[in-house]
N, C-alpha and C positions, 0 to 999 in steps of 0.2 A: 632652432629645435635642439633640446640637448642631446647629448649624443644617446642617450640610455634609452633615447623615446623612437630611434630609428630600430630599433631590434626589436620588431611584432611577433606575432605568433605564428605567423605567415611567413618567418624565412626558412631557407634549408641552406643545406652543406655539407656536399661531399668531399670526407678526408676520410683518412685509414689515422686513428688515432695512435694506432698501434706503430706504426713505423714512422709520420712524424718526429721530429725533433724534438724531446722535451722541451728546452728551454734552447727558441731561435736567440742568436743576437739581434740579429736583422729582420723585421718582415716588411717585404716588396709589396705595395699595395697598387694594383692594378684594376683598374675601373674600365669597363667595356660594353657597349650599347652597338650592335649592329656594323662589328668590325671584323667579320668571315675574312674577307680577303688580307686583313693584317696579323687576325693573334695569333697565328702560328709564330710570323717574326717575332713579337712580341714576347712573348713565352719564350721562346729557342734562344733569347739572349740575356732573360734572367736564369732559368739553370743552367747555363754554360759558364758562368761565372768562376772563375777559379780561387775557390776559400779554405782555410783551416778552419773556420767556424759553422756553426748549423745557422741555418736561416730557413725562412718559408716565404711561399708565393701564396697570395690569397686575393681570389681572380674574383670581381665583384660585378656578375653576370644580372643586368637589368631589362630582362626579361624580351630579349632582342626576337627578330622576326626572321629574321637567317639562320646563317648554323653556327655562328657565334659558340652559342649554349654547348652545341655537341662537341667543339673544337677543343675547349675548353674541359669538358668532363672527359674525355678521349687521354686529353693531355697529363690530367690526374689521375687515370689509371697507369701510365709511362713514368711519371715521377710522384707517386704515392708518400715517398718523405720527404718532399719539398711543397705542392700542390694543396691547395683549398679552396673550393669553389664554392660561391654564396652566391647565392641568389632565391627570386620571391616568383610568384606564379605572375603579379601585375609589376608594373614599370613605378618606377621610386623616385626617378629621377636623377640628374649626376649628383647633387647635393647630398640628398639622403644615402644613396648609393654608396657614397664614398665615407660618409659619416659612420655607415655601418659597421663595414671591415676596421677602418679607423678601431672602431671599437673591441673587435674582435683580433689585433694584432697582440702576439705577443713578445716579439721581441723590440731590446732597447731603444734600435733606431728601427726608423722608418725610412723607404725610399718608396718611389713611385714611380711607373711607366704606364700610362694609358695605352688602350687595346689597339691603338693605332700610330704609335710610337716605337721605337725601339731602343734598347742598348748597342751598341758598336762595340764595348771594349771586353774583354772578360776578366778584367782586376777593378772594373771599375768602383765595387762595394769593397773591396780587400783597401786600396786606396784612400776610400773614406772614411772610413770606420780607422784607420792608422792616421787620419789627421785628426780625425774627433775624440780621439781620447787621450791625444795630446794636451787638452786643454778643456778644461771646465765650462771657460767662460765662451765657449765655441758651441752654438745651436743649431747650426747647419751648415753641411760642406757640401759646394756646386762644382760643376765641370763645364768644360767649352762643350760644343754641340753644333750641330750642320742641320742647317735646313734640307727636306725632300719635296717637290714640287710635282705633278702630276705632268706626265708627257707621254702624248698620245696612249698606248694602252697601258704604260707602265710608271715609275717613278725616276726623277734625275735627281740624284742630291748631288750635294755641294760639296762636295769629299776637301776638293782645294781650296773651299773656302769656309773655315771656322767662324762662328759669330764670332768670338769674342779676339780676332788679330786685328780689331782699330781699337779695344777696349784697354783705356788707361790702366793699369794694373789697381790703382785707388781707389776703382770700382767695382773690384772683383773681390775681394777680401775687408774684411777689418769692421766697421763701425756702417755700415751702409742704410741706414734709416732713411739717409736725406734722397737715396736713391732708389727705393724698394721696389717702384713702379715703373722701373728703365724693364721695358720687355725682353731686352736682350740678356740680363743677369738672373740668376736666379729661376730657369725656365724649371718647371716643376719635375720633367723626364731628367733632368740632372739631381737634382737635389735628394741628400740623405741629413734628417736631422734626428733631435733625440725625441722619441715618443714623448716624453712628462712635457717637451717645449710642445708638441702638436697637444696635447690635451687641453696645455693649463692657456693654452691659444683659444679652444675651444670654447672654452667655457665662459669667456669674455663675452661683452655686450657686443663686439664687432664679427666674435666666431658663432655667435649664436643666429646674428642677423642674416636674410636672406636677401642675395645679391647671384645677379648673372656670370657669376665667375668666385672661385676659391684664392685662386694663384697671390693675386693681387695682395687681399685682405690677409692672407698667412705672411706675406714678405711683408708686409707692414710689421706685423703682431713681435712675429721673432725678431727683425732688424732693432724693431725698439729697446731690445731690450738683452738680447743676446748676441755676439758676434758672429763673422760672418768666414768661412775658411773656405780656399780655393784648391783643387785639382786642377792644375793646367794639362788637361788633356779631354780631348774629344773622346765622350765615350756614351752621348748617344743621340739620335736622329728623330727629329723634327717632324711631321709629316702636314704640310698642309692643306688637310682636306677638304676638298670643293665644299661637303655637307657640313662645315662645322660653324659654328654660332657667327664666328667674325666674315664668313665667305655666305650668306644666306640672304644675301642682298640688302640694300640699301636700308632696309626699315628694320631687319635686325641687328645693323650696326648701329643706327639709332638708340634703340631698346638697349643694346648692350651699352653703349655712351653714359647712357642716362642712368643707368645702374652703376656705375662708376663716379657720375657727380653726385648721386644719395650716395655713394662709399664715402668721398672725399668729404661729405658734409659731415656724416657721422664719424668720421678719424677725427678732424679735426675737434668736435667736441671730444673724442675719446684722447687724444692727445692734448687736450688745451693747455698742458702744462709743458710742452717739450717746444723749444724755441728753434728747434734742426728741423720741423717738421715740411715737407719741401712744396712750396708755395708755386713751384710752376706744374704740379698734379692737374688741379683744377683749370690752371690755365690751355693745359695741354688739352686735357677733356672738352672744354665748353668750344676750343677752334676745332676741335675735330666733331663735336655737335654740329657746329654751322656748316662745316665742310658736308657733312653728309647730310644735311636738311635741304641746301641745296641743290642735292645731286639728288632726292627722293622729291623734291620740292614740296616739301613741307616747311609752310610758314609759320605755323607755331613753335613747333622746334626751333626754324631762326630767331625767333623772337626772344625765346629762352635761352639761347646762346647771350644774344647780343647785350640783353637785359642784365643776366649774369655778370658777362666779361666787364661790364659799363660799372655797374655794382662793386667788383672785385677789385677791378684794375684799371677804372677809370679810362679816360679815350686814349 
């Protein structure tokens, strides 16, 4: 869907045009669906950021059944020159959702924190933004990050434990295409790149396509073709929660799997010219198909597992 066809006549948006930022450098894009008990954190760690620049939050409210909505409007009347809140009367979906603000951003770069995620650091956009304009040839700057995990009524994160202290440094920085789909790089609550790279991403046969996940398909887009700069410092948190697409049992890890082998099928035609493009995607996908066909025991899915891998990569 292009992006111009997510903006109906049916959204709203409350901001104070008046005290806004003329011209942000940065706008935060924060996407949120039925996350009361997170977006305060959420929020409270994008305007606490410590900058010499103007930037904006623009909070992409999809039309939740909690108090999400009110947390959020609440929040805009508290920071009136940072704060923009969108949203529609019906549910849009995350895709559309995110494709909206997407469009409605106006500053140069873009970062992003979903409504159930957080920042940890408060330089963490001053940080990025002083490596990306070091360099032209630089599309997007990431940071290390901690997982949070649900325990009993509350949350445990990993404070002592950073994803990225087993990560080669080679895969943190530089030319990373052949690794776009390592879940542990590039996790989307880290990442600040340049809007014109999120657009001209968009509008590609593979930003246009509909698939169970963004993450992926964007790290492909920019790694192709633009470099890759690192922040070595933790500066924001994970949350893995119970209700989200990969944790929803057995058959929507499925669904999500199989929207992953139609990505790999359509990169590949959209890369058939690039000889880095990395060959154990597919393979990764089609074992973690049979892994979970088994465990939902669904034999047709093993069957398209097996078929595949047979196909692919012979026995």
């Amino acid at each position: 869907m292009p992006l111009a066809a997510t903006l109906d006549a049916e959204i709203c948006e409350v901001s104070d045009a008046q005290l806004l930022a003329g011209a942000p450098l940065v706008s935060v894009l924060m996407v949120t669906f039925n996350h009361a008990g997170y977006l305060a954190e959420a929020i409270e760690g994008v305007v606490s950021q410590k900058l010499e620049f103007p930037f904006e939050l623009i909070i992409g409210e999809d039309a939740s059944t909690d108090e999400t909505r009110k947390i959020a409007l609440e929040y805009q009347r508290r920071f009136p020159e940072i704060i923009r809140v969108v949203f529609s009367q019906h549910n849009v979906g995350a895709g559309a959702n995110i494709r909206r603000i997407t469009l409605l951003a106006r500053g140069d770069y873009i970062a992003y924190c979903e409504g159930d995620d957080y920042w940890c650091s408060t330089r963490k956009l001053a940080g990025q933004v002083e490596l990306i304009r070091r360099d032209q040839g630089i599309g997007v700057v990431h940071t290390d990050w901690v997982r949070s995990r649900p325990s009993g009524n509350g949350w445990t994160t990993s404070w002592g434990k950073p994803v990225h202290r087993r990560i080669r440094p080679t895969l943190l920085e530089g030319d990373l295409f052949h690794a776009f789909y390592f879940p542990k790089i590039l996790r989307t609550c880290t990442i600040l790149v340049r809007r014109d790279v999120i657009l001209e991403c968009e509008a590609t046969e593979l930003g246009l396509a509909e698939y169970r996940f963004g993450d992926t398909v964007a790290a492909a887009l920019i790694t192709s073709r633009w470099k890759v700069a690192y922040l070595p410092e933790v500066t924001a948190v994970y949350r893995e929660s119970p209700g989200s697409l990969l944790r929803s049992g057995n058959q929507a890890k499925l669904e999500f799997l199989k929207s992953c082998l139609k990505f790999d099928s359509d990169a590949r035609r959209f890369f058939h010219d690039r000889k880095d493009y990395p060959d154990g995607y597919r393979c990764e996908v089609l074992l973690g198909i049979l892994l979970w066909a088994l465990r939902a025991r669904n034999l047709e899915a093993a069957k398209l597992a097996i078929s595949d891998l047979r196909k692919s990569y012979g026995f």
